[in-house]
C-alpha positions in Angstrom: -6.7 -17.8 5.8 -6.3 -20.0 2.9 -10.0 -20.2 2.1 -9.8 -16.1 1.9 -6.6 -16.6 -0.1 -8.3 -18.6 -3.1 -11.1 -16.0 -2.7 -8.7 -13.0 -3.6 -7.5 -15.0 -6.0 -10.9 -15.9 -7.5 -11.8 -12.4 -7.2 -8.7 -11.2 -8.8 -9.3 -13.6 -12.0 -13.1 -12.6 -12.2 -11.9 -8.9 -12.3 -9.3 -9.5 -14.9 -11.7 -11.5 -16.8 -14.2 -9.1 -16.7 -12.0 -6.3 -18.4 -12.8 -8.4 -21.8 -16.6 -7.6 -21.1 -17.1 -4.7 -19.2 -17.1 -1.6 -21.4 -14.7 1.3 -22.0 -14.1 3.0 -18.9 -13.8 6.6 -20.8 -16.8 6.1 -23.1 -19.2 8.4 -22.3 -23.2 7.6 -23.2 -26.1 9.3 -22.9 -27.2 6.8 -20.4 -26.2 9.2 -17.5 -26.7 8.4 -13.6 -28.8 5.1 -14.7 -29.3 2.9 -10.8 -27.5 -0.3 -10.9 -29.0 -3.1 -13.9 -28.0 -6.1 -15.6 -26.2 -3.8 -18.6 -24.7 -1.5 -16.1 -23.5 -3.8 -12.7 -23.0 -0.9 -10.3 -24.8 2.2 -12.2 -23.4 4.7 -14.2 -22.0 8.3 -13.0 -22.9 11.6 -14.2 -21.0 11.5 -17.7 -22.8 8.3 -18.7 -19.6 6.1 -17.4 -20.1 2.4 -16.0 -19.6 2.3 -12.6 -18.2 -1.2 -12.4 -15.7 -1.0 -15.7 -14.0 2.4 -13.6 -13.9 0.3 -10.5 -11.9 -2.2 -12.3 -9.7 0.5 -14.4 -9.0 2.3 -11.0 -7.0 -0.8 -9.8 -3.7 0.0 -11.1 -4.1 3.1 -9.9 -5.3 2.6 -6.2 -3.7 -1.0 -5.6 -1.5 -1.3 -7.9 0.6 2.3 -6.9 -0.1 1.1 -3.3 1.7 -1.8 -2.9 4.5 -0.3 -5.5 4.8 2.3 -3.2 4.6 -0.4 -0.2 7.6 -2.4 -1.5 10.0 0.6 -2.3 9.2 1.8 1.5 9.6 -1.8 3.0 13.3 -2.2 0.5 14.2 1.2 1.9 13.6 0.5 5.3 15.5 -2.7 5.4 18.3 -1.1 3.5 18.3 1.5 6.2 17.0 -0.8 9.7 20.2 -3.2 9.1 22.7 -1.3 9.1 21.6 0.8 12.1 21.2 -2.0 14.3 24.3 -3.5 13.7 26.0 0.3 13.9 23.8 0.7 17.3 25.0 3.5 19.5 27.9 4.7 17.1 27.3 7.5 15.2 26.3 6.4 11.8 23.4 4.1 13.3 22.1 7.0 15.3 22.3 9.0 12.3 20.3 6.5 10.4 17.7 6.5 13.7 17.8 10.2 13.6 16.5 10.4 10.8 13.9 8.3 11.0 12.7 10.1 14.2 12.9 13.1 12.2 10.5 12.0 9.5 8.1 10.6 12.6 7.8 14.2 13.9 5.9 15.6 10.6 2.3 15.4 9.9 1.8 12.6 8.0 0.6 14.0 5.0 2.8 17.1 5.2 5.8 15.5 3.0 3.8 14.1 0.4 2.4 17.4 0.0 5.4 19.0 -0.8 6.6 15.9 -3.1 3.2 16.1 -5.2 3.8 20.0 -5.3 7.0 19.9 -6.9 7.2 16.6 -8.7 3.6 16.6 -9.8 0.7 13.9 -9.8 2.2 10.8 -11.7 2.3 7.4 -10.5 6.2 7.9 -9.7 5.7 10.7 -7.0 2.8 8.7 -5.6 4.9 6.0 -5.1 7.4 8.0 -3.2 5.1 9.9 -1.5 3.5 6.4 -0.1 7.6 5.1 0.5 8.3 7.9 2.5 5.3 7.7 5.0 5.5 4.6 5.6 9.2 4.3 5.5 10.1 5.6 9.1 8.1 3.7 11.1 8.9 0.7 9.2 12.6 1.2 10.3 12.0 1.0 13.6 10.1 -2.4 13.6 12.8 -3.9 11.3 15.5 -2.2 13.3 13.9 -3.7 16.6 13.7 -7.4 14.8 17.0 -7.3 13.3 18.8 -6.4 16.8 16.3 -9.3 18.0 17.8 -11.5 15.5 21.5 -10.0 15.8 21.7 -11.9 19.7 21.2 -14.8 18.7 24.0 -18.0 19.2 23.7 -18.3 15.2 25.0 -14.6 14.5 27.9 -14.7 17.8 29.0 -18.1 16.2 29.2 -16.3 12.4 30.8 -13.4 13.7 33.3 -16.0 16.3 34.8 -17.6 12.8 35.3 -14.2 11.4 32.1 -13.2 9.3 31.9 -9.4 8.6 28.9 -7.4 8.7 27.6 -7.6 5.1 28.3 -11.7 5.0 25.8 -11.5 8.9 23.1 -9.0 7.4 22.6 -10.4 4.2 23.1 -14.2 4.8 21.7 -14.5 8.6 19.4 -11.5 9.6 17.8 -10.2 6.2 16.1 -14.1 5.9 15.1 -14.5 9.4 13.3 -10.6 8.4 11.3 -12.4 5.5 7.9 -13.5 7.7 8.2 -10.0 9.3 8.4 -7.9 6.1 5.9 -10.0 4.5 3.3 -9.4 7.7 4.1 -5.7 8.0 3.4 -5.4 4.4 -0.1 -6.8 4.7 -0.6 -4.5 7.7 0.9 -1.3 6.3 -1.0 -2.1 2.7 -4.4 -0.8 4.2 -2.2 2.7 5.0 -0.7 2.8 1.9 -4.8 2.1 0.3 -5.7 4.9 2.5 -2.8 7.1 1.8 -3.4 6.9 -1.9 -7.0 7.3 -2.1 -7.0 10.7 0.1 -4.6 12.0 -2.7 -7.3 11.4 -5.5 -9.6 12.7 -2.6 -7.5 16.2 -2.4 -7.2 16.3 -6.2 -3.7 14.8 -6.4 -4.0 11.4 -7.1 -4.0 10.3 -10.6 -5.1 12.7 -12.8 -8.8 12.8 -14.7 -9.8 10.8 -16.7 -8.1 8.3 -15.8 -10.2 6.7 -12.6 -9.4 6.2 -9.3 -11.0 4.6 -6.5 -10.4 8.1 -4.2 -11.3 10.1 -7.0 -14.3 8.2 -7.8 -15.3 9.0 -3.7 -14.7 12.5 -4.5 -16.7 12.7 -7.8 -20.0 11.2 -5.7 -20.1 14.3 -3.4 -22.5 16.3 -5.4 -24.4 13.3 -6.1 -24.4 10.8 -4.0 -27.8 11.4 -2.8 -29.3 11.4 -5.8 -27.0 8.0 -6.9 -25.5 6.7 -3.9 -24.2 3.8 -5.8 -21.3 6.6 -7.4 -19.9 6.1 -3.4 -21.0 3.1 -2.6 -19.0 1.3 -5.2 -15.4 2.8 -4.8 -15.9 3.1 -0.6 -16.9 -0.6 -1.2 -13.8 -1.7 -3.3 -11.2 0.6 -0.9 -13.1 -1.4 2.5 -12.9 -4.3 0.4 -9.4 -3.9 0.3 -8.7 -3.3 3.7 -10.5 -5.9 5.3 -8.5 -8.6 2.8 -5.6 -7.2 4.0 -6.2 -7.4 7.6 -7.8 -10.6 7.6 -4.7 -12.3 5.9 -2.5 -10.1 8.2 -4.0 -12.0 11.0 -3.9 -15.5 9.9 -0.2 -15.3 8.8 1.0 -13.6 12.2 -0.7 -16.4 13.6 1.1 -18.9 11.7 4.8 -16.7 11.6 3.5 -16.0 15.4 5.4 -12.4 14.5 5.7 -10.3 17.9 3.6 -7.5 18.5 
């Protein structure tokens, strides 16, 4: 894992790096649909735009939203997992659980729907849209681990000398949630990628010009035939993505050994 660590990170610095050199992601050129060369890394698309400088502009927009919208839904959760399992089985826990079922029983991409209808396409709504998927099911692991760390002898002794709930959930069971939250948000990034880049897919995503890795999938349709790097590239950077994620998923539950 730590070798694939200072690979991100390399990876990372060459990206940001490569911002200073890689031209204007909005400039168009006559130099339309050229194949992959030395001036042009990863082609250029139908409006003369390089390939590779889009790629790196859509980042913000594809992984930076995602794990935005990642850590609002794994702080909700939390805020929301606590308190139900230490309210277990009276009524405001099972309200909390309720509603978290509730949200379970949609379509998963029938809420966001609604949210991007009303509130519109910027990176806000994305991010709540992404928080609000994700957020349910994320309760239910953290409420799980949270009752697991509620029995034990630490906790009865805090709550033996007269420790309230807040004092218990914030000073004893919210740490001992830290290598949990941290796996599940390496584990739930690769929905939230995914999540994200079917909205550009639909036409909801972040709006043109601006690029995105899903809207850069869904640009290539007419064309990726005739210039299959236009889906090779962003399909490559979104798998990419996913496969970094799970690969430093598995070394860390390995080292946290986090339950399944």
């Amino acid at each position: 894992m730590n070798r694939l660590l200072i690979a991100l990170i390399t990876t990372a610095a060459l990206a940001t790096a490569a911002v200073a050199w890689l031209p204007d992601p909005l400039a168009l050129s006559p130099a339309r649909l050229e194949a992959p060369s030395a001036a042009h890394p990863l082609g250029t698309d139908p409006l003369g735009r390089d390939v590779a400088a889009r790629i790196v502009a859509g980042l913000p927009g594809s992984l930076g939203l995602a794990l935005a919208g990642l850590g609002a839904g794994l702080v909700a959760a939390l805020a929301t997992a606590l308190p139900a399992a230490w309210l277990e089985g009276r009524v405001a826990g099972r309200a909390l659980d309720g509603a978290a079922q509730a949200l379970l029983s949609f379509p998963p991409l029938w809420l966001p729907l609604v949210v991007l209808a009303l509130a519109g396409r910027g990176a806000a709504a994305q991010v709540l849209c992404v928080a609000l998927v994700l957020w349910a099911d994320l309760h239910w692991i953290l409420r799980g681990e949270a009752r697991r760390v509620l029995a034990e002898p630490f906790v009865e002794g805090a709550r033996a000398i007269g420790f309230g709930a807040p004092a218990i959930l914030l000073r004893d069971v919210a740490p001992n949630l830290a290598g949990t939250c941290l796996w599940l948000g390496l584990v739930k990034l690769r929905a939230a990628v995914m999540l994200l880049a079917t909205f550009a897919f639909l036409g909801l995503g972040t709006p043109p010009p601006a690029p995105s890795w899903g809207g850069m999938v869904a640009e290539s349709r007419d064309w990726f035939l005739d210039a299959p790097w236009l889906l090779a590239a962003p399909a490559g950077a979104i798998a990419l993505s996913l496969f970094a994620a799970a690969a430093i998923a598995a070394g860390l539950r390995a080292r946290l050994l986090v339950p399944t």
